[in-house]
PDB file of N, H, CA, C and O in Angstrom:
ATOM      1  N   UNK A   1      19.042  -0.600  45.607  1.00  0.00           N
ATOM      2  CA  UNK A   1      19.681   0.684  45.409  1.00  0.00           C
ATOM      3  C   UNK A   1      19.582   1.087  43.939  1.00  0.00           C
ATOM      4  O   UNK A   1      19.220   2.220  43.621  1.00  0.00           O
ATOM      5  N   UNK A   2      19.846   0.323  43.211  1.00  0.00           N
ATOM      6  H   UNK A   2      20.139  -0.597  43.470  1.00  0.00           H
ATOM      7  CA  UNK A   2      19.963   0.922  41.729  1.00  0.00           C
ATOM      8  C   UNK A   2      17.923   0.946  41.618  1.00  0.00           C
ATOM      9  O   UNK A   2      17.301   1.982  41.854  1.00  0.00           O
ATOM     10  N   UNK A   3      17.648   0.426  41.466  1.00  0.00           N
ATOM     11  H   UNK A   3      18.154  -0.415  41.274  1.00  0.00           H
ATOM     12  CA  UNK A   3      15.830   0.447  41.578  1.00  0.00           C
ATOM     13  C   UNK A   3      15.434   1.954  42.369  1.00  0.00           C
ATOM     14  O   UNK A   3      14.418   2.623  42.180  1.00  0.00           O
ATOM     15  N   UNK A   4      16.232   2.162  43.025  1.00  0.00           N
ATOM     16  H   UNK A   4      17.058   1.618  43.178  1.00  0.00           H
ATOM     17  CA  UNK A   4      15.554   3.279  43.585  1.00  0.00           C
ATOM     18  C   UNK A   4      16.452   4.847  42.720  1.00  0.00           C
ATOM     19  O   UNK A   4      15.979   5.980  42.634  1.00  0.00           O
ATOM     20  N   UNK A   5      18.146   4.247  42.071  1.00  0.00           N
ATOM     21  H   UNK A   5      18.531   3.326  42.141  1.00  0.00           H
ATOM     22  CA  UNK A   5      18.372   5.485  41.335  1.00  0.00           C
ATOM     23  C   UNK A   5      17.699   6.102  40.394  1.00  0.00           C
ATOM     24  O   UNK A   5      17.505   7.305  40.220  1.00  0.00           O
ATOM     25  N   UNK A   6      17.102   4.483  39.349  1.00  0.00           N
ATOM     26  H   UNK A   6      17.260   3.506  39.490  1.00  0.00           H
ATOM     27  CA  UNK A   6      16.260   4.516  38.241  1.00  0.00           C
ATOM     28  C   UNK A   6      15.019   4.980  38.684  1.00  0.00           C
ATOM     29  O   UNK A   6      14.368   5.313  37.694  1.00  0.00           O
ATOM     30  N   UNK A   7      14.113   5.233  40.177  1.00  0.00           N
ATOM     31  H   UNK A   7      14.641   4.963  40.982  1.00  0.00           H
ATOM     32  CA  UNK A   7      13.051   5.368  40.094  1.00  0.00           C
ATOM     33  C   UNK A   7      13.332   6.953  40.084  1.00  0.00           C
ATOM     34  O   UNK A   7      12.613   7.694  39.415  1.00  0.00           O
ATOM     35  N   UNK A   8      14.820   7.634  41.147  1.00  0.00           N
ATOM     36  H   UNK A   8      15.404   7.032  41.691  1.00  0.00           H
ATOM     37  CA  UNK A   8      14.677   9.296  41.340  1.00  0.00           C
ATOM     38  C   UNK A   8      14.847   9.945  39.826  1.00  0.00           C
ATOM     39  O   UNK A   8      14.464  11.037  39.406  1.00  0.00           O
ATOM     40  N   UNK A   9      15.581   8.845  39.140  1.00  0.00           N
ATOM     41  H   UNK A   9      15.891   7.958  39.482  1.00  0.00           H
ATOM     42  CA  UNK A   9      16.094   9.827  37.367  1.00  0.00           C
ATOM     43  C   UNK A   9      14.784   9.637  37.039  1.00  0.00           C
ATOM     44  O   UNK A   9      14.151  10.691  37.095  1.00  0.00           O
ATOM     45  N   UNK A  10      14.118   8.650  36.705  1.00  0.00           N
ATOM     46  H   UNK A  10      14.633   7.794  36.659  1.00  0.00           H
ATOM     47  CA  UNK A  10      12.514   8.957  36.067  1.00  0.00           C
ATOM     48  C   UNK A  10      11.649   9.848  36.850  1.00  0.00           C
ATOM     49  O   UNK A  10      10.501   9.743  36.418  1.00  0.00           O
ATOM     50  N   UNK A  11      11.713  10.569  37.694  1.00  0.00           N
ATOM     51  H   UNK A  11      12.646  10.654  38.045  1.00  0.00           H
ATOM     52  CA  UNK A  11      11.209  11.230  38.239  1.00  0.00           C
ATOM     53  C   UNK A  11      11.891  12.955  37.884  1.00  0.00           C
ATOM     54  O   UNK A  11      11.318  13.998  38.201  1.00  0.00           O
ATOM     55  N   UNK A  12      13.013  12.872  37.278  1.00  0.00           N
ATOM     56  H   UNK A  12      13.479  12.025  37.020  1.00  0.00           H
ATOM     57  CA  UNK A  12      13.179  14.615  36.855  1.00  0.00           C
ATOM     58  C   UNK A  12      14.380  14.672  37.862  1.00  0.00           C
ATOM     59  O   UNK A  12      15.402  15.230  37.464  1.00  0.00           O
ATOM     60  N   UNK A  13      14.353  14.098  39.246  1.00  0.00           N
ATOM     61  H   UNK A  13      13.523  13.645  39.569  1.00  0.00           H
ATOM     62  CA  UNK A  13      15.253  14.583  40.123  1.00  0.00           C
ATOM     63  C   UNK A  13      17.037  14.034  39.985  1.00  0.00           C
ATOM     64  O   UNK A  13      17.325  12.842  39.878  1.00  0.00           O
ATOM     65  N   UNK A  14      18.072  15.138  40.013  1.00  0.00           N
ATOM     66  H   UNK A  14      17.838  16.106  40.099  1.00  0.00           H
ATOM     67  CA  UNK A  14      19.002  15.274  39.778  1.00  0.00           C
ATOM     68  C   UNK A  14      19.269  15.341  41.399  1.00  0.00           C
ATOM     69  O   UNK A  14      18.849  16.090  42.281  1.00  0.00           O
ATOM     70  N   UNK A  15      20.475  13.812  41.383  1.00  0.00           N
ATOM     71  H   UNK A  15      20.816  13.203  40.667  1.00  0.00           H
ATOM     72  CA  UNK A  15      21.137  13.769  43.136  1.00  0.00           C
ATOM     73  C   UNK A  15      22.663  14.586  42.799  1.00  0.00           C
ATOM     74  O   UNK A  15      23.514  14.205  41.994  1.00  0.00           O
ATOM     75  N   UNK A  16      22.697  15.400  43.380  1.00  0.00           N
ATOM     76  H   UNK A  16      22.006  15.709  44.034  1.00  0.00           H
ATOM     77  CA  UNK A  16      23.939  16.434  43.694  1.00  0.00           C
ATOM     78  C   UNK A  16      25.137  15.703  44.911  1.00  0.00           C
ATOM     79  O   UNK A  16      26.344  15.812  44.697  1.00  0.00           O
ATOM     80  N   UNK A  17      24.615  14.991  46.137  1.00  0.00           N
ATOM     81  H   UNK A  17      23.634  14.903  46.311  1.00  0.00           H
ATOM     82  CA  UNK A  17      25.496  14.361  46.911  1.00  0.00           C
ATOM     83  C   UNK A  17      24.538  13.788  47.777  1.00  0.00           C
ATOM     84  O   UNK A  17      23.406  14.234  47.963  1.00  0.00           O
ATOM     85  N   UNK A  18      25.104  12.634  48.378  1.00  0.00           N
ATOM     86  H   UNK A  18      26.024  12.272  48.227  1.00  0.00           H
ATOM     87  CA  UNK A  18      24.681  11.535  49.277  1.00  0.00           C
ATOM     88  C   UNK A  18      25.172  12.031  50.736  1.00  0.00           C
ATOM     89  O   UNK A  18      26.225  12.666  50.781  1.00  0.00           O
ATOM     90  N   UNK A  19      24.541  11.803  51.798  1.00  0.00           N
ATOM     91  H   UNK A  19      23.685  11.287  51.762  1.00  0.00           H
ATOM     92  CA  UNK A  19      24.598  12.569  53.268  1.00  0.00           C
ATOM     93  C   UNK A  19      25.077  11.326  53.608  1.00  0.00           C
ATOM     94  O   UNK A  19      26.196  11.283  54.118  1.00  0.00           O
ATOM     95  N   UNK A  20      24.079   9.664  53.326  1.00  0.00           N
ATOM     96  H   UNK A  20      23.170   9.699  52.912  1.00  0.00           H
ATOM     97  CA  UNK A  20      24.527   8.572  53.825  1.00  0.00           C
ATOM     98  C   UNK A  20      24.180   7.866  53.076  1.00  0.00           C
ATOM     99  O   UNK A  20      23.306   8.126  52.250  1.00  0.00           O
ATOM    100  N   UNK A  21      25.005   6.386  53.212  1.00  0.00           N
ATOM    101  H   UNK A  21      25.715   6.174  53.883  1.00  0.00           H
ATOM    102  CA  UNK A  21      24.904   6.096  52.305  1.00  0.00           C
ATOM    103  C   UNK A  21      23.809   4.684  52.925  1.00  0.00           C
ATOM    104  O   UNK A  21      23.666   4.415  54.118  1.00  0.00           O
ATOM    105  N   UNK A  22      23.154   3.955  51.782  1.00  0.00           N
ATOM    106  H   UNK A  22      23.270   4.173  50.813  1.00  0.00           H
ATOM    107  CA  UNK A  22      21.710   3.050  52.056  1.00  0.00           C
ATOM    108  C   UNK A  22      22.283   1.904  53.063  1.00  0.00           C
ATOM    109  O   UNK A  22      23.506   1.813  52.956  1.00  0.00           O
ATOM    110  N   UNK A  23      21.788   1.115  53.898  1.00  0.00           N
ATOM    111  H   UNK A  23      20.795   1.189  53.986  1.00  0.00           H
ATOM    112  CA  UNK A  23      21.908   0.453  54.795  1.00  0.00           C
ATOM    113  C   UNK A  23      20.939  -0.981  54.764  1.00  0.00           C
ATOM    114  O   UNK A  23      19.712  -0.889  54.731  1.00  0.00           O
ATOM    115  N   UNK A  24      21.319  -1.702  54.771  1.00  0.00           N
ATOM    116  H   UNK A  24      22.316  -1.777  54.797  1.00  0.00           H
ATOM    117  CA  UNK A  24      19.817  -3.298  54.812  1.00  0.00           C
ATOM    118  C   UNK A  24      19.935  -3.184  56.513  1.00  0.00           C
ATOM    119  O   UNK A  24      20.937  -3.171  57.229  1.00  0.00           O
ATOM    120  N   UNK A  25      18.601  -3.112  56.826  1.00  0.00           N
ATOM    121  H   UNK A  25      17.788  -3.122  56.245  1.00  0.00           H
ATOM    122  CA  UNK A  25      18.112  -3.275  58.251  1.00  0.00           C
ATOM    123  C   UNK A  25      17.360  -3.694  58.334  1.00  0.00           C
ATOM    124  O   UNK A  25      16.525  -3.748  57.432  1.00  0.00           O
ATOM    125  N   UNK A  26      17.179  -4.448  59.931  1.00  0.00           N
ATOM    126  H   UNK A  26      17.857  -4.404  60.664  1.00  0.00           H
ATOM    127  CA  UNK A  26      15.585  -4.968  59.895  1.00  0.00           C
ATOM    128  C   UNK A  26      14.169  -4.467  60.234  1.00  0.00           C
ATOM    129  O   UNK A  26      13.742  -3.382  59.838  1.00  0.00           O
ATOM    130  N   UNK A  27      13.577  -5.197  60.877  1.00  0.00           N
ATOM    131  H   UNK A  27      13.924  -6.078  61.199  1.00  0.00           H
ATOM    132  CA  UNK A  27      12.490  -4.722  60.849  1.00  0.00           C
ATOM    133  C   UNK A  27      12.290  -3.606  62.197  1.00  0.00           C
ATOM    134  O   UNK A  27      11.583  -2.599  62.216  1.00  0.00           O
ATOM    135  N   UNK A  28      13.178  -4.168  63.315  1.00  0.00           N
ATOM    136  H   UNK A  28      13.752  -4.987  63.300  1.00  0.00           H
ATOM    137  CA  UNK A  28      13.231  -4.073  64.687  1.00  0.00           C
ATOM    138  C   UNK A  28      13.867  -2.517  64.600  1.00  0.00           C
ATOM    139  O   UNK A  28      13.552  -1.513  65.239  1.00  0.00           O
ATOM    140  N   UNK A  29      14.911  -2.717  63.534  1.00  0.00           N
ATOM    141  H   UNK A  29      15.167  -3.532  63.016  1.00  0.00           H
ATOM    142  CA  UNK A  29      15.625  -1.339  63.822  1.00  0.00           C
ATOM    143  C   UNK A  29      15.382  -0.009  62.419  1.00  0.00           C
ATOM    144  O   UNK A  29      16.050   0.985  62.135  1.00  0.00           O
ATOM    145  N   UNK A  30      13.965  -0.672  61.732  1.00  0.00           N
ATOM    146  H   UNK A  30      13.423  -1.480  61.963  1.00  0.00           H
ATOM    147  CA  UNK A  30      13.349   0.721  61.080  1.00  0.00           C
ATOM    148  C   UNK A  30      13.116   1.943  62.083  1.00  0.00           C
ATOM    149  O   UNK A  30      13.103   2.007  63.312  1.00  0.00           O
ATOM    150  N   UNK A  31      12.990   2.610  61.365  1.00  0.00           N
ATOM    151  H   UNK A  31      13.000   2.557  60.367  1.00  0.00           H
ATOM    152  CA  UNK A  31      12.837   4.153  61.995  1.00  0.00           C
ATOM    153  C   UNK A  31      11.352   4.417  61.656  1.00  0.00           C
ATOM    154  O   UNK A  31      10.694   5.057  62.477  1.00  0.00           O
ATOM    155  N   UNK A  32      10.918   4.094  60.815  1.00  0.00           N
ATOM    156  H   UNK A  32      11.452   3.574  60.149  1.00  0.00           H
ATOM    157  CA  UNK A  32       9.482   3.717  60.623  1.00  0.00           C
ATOM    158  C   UNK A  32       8.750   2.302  59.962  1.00  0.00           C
ATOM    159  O   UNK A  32       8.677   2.021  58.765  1.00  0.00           O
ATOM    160  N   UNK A  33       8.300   1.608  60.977  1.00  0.00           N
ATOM    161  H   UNK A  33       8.360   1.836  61.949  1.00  0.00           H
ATOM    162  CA  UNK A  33       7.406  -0.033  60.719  1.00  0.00           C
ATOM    163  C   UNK A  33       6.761   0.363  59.849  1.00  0.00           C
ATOM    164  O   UNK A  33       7.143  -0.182  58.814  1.00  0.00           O
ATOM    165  N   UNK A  34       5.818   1.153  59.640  1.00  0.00           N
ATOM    166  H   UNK A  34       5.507   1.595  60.482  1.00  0.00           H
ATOM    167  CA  UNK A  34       5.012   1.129  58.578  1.00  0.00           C
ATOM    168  C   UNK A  34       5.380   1.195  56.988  1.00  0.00           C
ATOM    169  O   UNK A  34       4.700   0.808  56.038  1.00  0.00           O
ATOM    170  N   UNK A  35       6.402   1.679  56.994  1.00  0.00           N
ATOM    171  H   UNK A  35       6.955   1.993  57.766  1.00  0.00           H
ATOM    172  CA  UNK A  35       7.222   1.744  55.697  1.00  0.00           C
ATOM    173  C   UNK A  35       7.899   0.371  55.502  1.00  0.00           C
ATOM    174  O   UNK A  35       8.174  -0.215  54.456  1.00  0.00           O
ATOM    175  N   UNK A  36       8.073   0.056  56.641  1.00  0.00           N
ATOM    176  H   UNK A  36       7.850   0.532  57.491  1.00  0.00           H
ATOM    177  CA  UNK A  36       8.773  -1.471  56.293  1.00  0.00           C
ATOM    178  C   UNK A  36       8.164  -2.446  56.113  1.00  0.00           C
ATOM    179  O   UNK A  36       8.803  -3.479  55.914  1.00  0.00           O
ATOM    180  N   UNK A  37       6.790  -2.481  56.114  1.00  0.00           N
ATOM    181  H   UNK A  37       6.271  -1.642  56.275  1.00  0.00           H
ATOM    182  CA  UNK A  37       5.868  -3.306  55.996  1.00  0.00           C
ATOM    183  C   UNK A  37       5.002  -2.970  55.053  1.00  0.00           C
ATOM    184  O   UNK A  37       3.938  -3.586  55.118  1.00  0.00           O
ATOM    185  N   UNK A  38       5.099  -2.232  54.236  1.00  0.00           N
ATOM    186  H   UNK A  38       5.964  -1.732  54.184  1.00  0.00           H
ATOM    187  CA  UNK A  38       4.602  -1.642  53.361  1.00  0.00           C
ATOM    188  C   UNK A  38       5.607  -2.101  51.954  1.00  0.00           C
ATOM    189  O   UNK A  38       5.060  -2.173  50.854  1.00  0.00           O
ATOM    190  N   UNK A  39       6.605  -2.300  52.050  1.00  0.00           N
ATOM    191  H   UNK A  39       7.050  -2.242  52.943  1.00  0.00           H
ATOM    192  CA  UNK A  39       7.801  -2.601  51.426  1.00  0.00           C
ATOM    193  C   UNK A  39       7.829  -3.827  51.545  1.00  0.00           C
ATOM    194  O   UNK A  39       8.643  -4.251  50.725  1.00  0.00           O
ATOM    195  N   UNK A  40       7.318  -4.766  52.206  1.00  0.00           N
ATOM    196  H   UNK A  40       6.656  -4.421  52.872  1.00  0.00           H
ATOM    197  CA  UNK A  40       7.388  -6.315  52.211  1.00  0.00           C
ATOM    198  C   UNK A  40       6.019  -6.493  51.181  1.00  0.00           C
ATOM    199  O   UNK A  40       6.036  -7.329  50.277  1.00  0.00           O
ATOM    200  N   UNK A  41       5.023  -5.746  51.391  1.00  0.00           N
ATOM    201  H   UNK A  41       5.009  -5.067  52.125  1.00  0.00           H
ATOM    202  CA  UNK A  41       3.889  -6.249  50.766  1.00  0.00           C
ATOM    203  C   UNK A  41       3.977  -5.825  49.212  1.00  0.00           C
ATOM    204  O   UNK A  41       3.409  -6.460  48.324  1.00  0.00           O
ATOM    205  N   UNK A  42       4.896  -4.472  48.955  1.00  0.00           N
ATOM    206  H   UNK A  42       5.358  -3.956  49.677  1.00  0.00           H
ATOM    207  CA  UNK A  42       4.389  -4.051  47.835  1.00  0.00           C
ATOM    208  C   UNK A  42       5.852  -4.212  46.779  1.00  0.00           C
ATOM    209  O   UNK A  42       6.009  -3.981  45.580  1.00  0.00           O
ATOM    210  N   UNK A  43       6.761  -4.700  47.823  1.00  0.00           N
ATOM    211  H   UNK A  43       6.634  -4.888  48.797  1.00  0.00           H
ATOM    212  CA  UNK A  43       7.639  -4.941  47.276  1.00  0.00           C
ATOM    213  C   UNK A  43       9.550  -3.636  46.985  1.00  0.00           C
ATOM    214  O   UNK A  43      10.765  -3.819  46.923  1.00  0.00           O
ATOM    215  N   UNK A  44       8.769  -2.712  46.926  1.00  0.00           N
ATOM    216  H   UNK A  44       7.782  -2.563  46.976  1.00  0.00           H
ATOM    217  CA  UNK A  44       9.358  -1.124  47.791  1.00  0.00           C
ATOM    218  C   UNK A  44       8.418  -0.025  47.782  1.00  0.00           C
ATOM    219  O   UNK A  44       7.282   0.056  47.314  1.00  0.00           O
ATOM    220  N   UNK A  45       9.207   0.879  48.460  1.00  0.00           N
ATOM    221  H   UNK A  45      10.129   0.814  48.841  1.00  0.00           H
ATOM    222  CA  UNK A  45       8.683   2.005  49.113  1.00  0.00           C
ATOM    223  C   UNK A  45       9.659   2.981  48.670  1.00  0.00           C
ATOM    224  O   UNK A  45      10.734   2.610  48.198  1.00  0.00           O
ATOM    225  N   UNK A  46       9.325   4.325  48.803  1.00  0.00           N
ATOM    226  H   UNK A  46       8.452   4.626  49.187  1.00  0.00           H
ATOM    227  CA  UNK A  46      10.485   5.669  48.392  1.00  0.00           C
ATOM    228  C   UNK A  46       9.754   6.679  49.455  1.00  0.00           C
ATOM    229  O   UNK A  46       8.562   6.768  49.748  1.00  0.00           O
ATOM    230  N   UNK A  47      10.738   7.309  49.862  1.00  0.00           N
ATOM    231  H   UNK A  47      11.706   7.237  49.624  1.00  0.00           H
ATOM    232  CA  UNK A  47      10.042   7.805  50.885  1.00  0.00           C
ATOM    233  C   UNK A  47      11.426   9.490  50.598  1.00  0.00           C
ATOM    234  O   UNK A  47      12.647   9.399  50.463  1.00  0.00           O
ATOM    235  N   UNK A  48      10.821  10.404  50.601  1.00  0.00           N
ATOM    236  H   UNK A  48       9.830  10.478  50.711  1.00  0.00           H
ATOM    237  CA  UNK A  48      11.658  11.718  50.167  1.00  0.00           C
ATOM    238  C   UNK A  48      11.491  12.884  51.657  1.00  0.00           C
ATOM    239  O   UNK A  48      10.510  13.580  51.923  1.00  0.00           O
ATOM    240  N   UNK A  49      12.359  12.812  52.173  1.00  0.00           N
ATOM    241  H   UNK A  49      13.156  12.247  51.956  1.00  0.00           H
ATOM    242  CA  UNK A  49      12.580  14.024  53.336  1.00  0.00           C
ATOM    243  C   UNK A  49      12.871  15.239  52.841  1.00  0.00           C
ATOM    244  O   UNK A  49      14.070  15.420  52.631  1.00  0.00           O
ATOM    245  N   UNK A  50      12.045  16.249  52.555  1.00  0.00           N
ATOM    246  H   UNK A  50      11.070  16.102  52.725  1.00  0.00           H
ATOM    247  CA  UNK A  50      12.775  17.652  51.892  1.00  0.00           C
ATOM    248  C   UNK A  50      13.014  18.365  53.388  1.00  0.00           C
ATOM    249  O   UNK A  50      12.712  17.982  54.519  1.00  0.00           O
ATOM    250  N   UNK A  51      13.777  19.731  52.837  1.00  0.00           N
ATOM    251  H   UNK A  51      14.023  20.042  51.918  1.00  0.00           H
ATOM    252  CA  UNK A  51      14.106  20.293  54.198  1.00  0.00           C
ATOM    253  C   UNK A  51      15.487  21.421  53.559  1.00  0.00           C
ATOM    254  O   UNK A  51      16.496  20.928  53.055  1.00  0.00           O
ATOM    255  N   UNK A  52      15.313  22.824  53.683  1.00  0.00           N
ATOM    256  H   UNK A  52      14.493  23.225  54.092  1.00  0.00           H
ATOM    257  CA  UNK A  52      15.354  24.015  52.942  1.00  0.00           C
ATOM    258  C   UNK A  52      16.786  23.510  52.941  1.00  0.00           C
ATOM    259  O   UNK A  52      17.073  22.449  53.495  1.00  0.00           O
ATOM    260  N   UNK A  53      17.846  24.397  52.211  1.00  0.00           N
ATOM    261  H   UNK A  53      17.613  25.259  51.761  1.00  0.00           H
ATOM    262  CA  UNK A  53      19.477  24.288  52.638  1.00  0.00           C
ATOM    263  C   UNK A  53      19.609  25.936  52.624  1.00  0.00           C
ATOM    264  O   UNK A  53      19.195  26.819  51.873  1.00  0.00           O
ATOM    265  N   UNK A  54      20.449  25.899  53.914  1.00  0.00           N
ATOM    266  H   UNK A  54      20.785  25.181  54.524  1.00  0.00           H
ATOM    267  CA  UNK A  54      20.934  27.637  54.347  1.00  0.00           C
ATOM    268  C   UNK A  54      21.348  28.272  53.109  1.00  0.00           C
ATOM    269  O   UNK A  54      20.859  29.244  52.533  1.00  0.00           O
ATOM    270  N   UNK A  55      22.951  27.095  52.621  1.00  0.00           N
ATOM    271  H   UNK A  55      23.349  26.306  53.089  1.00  0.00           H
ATOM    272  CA  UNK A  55      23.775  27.753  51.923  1.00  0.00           C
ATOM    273  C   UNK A  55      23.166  27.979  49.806  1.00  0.00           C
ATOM    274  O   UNK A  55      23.714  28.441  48.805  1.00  0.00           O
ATOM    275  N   UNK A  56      21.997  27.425  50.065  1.00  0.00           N
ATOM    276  H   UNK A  56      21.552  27.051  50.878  1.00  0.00           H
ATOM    277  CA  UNK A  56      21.909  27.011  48.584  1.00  0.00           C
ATOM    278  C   UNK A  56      22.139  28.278  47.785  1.00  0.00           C
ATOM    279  O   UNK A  56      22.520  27.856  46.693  1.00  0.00           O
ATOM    280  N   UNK A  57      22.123  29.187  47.751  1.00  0.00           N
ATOM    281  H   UNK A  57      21.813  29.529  48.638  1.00  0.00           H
ATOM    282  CA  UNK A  57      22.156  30.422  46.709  1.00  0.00           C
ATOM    283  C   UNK A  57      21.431  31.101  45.952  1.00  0.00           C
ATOM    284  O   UNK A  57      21.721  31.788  44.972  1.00  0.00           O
ATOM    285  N   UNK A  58      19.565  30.681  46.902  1.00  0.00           N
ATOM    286  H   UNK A  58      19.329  30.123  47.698  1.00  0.00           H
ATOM    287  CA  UNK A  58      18.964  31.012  46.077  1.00  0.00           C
ATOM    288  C   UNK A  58      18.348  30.126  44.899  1.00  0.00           C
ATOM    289  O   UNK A  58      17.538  30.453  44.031  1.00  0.00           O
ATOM    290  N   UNK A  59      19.034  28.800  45.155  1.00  0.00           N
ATOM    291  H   UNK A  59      19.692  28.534  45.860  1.00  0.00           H
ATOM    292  CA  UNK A  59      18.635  27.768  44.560  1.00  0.00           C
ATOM    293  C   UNK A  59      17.808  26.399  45.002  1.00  0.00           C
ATOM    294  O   UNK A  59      18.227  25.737  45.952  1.00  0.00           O
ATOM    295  N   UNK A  60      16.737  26.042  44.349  1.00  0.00           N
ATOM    296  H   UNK A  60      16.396  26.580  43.577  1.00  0.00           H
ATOM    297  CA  UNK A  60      16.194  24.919  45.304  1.00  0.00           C
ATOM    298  C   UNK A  60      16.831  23.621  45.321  1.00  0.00           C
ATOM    299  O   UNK A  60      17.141  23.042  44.280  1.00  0.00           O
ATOM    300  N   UNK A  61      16.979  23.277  46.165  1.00  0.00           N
ATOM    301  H   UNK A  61      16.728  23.747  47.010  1.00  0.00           H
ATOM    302  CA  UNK A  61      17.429  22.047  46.662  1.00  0.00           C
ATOM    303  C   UNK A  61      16.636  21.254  47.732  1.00  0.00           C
ATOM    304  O   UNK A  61      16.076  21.776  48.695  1.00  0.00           O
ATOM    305  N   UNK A  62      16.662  19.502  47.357  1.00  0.00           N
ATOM    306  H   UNK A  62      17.116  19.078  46.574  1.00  0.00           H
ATOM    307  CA  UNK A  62      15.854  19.114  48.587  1.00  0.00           C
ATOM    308  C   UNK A  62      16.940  17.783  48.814  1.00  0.00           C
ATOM    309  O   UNK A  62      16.783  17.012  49.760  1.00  0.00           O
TER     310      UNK A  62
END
């Protein structure tokens, strides 16, 4: 978790709020294998879902 805060701040991106919060799961109950196995070999993965927000104001948000 902190590896992945330090990777979104070096990246420019500013987190405004958390929807959920991170989870350790296995392999059986990824939502995608390939990411999870991709993450064993390389050690992690970041994976970013954008997706518009109704209320933003005209402002981008992802």
């Amino acid at each position: 978790m902190r590896r992945a805060s330090e990777f979104i701040r070096e990246q420019g991106w500013v987190v405004i709020a958390v929807e959920d919060e991170p989870a350790q799961i296995g392999r059986d109950e990824a939502p995608n294998i390939e990411h999870f196995d991709q993450a064993l070999v390389e050690d992690e993965v970041y994976v970013f879902n954008q997706w518009p927000v109704d209320d933003a104001d005209d402002q981008t948000r992802h």
